[in-house]
N, C-alpha and C positions, 0 to 999 in steps of 0.2 A: 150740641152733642155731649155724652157722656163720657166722662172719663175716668178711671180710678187711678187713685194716688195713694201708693204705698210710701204709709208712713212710720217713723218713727216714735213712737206711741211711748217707750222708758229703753235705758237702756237691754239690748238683745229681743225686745219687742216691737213686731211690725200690726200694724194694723191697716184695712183695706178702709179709705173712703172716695167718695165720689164729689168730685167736680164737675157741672156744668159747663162745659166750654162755648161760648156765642162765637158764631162765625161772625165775620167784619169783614170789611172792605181792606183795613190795614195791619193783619197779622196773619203769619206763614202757621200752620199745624203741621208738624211733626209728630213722628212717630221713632221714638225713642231704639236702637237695634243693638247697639255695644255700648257698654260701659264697663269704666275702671273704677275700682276699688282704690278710695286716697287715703291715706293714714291720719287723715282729717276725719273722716266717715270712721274708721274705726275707732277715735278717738270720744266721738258719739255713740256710737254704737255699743263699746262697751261700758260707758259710762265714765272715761278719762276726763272729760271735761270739771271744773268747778259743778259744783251739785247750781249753785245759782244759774252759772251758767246754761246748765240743762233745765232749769224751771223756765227760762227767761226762753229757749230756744223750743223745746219739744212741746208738741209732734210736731215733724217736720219732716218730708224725705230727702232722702238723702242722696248723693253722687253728683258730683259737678262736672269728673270727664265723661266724656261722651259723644257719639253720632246718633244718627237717626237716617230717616229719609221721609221727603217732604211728599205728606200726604193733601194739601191745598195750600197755594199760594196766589192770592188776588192780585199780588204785587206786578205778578208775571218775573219777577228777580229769576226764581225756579221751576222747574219743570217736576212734575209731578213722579216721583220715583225716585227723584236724585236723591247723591248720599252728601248730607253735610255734614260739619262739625259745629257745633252748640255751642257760642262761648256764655260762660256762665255770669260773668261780669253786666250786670244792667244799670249802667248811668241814670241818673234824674238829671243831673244837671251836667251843662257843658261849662267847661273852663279851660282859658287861654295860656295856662300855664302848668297848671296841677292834670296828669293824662288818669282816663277813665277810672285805673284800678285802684287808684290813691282817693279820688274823691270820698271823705265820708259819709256822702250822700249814696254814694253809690250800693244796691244790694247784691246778694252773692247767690249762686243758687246752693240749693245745701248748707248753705249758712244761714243768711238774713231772710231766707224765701225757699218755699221747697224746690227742689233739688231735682234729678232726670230720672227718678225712680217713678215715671208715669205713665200709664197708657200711650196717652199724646200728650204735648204740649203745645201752648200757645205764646208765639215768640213771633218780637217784632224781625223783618227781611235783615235788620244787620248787625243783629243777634245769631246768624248763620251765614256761615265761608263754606262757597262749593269744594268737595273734596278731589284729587286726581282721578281719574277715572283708573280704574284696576287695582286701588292702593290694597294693601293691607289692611282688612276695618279691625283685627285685634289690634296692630300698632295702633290704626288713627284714632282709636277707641279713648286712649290716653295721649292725645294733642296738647290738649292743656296744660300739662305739667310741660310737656315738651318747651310749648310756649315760654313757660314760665322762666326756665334757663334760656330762651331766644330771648326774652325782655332785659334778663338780668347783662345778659351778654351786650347787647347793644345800649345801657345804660354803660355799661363798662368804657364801651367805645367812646363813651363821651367823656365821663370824668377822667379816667386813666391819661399817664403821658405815655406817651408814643415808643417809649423802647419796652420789648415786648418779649424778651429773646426766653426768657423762663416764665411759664407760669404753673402758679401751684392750683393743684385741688384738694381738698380735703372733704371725703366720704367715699365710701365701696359703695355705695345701696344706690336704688334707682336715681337721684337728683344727679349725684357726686358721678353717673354713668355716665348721664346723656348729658350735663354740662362740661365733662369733658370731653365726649367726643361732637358737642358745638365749635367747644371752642379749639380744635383742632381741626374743625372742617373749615371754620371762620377766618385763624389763623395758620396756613400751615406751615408757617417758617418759624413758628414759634414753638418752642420745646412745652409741651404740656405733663407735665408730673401730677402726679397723683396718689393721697397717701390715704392709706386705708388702716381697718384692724383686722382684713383675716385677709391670709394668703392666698384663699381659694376664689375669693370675691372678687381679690383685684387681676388674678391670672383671666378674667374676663375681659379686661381692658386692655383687648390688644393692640387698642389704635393709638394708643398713650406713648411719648416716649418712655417713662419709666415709671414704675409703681413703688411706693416704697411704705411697710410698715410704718404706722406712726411712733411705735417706739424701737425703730433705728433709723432715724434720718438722722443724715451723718450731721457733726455740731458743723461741718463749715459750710453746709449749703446755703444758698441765695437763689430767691426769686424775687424778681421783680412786682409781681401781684400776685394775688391770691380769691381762693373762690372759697367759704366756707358752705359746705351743702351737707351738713353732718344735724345739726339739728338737737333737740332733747337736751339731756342733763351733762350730755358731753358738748356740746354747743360752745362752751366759754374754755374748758380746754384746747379744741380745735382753734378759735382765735387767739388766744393767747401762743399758741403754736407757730401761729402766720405771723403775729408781731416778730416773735425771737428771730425769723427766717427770712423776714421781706428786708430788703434794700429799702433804705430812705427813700422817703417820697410815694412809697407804691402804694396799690391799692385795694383794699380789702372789701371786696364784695360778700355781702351776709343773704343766704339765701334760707337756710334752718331754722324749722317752728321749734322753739323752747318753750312752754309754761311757765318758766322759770328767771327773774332776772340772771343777766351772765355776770359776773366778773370778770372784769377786763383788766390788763394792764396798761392805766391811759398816760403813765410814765412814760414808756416806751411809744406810745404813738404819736404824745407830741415832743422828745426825742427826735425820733425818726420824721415826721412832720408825715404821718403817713394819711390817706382819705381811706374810709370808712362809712360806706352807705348798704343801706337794706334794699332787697329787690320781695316784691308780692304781688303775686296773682298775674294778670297779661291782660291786654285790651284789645280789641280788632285788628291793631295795626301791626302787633303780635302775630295770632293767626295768619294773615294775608301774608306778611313774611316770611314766617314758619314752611308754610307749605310751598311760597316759593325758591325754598333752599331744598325741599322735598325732591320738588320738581327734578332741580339744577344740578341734584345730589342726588340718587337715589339709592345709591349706596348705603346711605342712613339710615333708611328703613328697613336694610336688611340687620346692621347691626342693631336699631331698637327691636326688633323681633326676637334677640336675645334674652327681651325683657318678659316677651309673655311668660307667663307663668298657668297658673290653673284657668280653663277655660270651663267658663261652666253654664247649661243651656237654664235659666229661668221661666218656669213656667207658672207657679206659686212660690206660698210665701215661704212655704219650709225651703222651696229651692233659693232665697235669699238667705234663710237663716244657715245653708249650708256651706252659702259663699261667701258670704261674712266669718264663718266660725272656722272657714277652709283657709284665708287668708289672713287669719292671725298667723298662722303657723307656718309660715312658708317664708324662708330666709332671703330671699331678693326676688325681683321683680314684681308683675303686675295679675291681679285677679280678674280678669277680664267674662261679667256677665253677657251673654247671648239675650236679649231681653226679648221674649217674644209673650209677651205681655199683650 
C-alpha cells in the first residue's frame, strides 16, 4: 500500500513523498489521528538545530507524540479500530542493564527516522500500548512527554534516599507541569514546590503545595530534592539554584534539553555529596505505567487537559505550516494536530 510522508524538506519547508508500505505477517499499520507539537519539532522546523546538524538530519518528518488507530494487525495483539498510543523509541538491540531509551543503538522517530507525520505507519505490535477506552485523545495525543516525567520519576524512586518531605520543581512550562503534578500524585505526603518566572504560569498549578518566583525564594529554604525541567540557556541557572537549596545528600534530577554546555557549581555538590542524574525520552514500560496511573487516577487527565492549547484539523500542508507557525507563539501548553491525512 501507498502511503505519503510529509516531510521535512529545510527549515519551515514540508514536502509530500511516498512510501510503499508491504503488508507482513509481523507488523501492526496504523493510521496516524492526534499529534503534539514538541519543542524538539519546532527546534527543526525552524532551523534551531546546528546547520550540520540539519544536513546530517533533513528531510525527515517530523512528531514523536502521538496516537493513531489500528488499521491491520496480523498479530491479533489489536482489534481493528482501536485507539493506541505510538511509542517513538525503536530498540535494535536488547540489553540487561542499559533500558531501551539509553541504548545508542537505539532510533527515535522524528529524530534518527521519520517521525508520525504520515498517512500510516508501519510499526512492530510493541511499538503500541492500547489506550483507555473514552480517554481524552487531545490529552493522550502528548503521552509521551507525559511518559517522559513517569520515567524520570521512577528513576527517582531509585537513586533518591527515602526522606521526601520537600520537594522542589523548577519550570512553569509544560514539563515543570506535569512533573509536578506526577509527582504529587506519586507522592502525596510530600510537600511539592515549585518555582517558576511568571506569576500567571504557575497560578496554574493548583495542585502544588506552593509556587514560588524564582527570584524570591526565601535564602532559608530546603528541599530535600529537586526536579530541573527548565531547559535552554537558563538550564545551568536553574541547577545551580537547586545546589544552593537542596539538603546534603539529595537529589538532583536534570530533565531540560540545553544546546548549550551548563555551568555547574561542582563545589557545592560534592560539598553537599549530592546525586545528579539525567532523565531522556521513556520505553514501553514507561507507557504501560503511565496509563495505568491514568487508569488509577483519572483525575490527571483532567488537570493535563489544561495543557491543550490550539487544536488544529490538518488536512494539507499549509494546514501544517499553520500549526507549526501557530505554536511558536503560544505561551504554555500543547498544539495538538487533528491528522486526518
Amino acid at each position: 500500500m501507498l502511503s505519503a510522508v510529509y516531510q521535512l524538506r529545510s527549515p519551515r519547508q514540508f514536502e509530500i513523498t511516498f512510501q510503499d508500505i508491504t503488508v507482513d505477517d509481523s507488523n501492526v499499520i496504523v493510521r496516524p489521528t492526534y499529534l503534539s507539537i514538541c519543542n524538539a519539532d519546532q527546534r527543526y522546523y525552524q532551523g534551531l538545530r546546528p546547520k550540520e546538524i540539519l544536513r546530517q538530519k533533513l528531510p525527515m518528518a517530523l512528531v514523536h507524540e502521538g496516537i493513531g488507530e489500528v488499521v491491520y494487525d496480523p498479530t491479533g495483539t489489536f482489534t481493528r479500530g482501536e485507539a493506541v498510543v505510538m511509542i517513538p523509541n525503536q530498540p535494535i538491540k536488547d540489553d540487561d542493564i542499559i533500558a531501551e531509551n539509553y541504548l545508542r543503538s537505539s532510533k527515535f522517530s522524528g529524530s534518527s527516522m521519520d517521525g508520525f507525520m504520515q498517512e500510516y505507519i508501519k510499526v512492530a505490535a510493541d511499538r503500541l500500548v492500547s489506550l483507555p477506552a473514552n480517554i481524552n485523545k487531545k490529552v493522550a495525543a502528548f503521552t509521551e512527554l507525559v511518559s517522559v516525567s513517569f520515567h524520570a520519576i521512577l528513576r527517582f524512586e531509585e537513586i533518591a534516599h527515602t526522606r521526601r518531605e520537600r520537594i522542589g520543581v523548577w519550570g512553569d512550562g509544560n514539563l515543570g507541569y506535569i512533573t509536578a503534578l506526577l509527582l504529587k500524585k506519586r507522592f502525596p505526603e510530600s510537600e511539592v514546590v515549585v518555582m517558576g518566572m511568571e506569576e500567571n504560569k504557575l497560578s496554574d498549578f493548583t495542585f502544588a503545595d506552593e509556587t514560588i518566583l524564582v527570584n524570591q525564594i526565601p535564602a532559608d529554604i530546603q528541599l530535600d530534592h529537586a526536579f530541573e525541567c527548565v531547559g535552554g540557556n537558563a538550564s545551568s541557572k536553574a541547577i545551580n539554584q537547586i545546589i544552593d537549596y537542596l539538603k546534603p545528600e539529595g537529589t538532583i534530577a536534570i530533565l531540560g534539553v540545553s544546546e548549550d554546555l551548563a555551568l555547574l557549581n561542582t563545589r557545592m555538590i560534592l560539598e553537599k555529596g549530592l546525586r545528579v542524574f539525567g532523565t531522556s525520552r521513556s520505553g514501553r514500560s514507561d507507557f504501560e505505567g503511565l496509563i495505568k496511573l491514568w487508569e488509577a487516577c483519572p483525575e490527571i487527565i483532567d488537570y493535563l487537559e489544561n495543557l491543550v492549547g490550539s487544536v488544529i484539523t490538518v488536512r494539507k500542508v499549509s494546514d501544517m505550516v499553520k500549526a507549526f507557525e501557530t505554536d511558536i507563539h503560544k505561551v504554555i501548553g500543547k498544539t495538538i494536530m487533528v491528522w486526518e491525512k
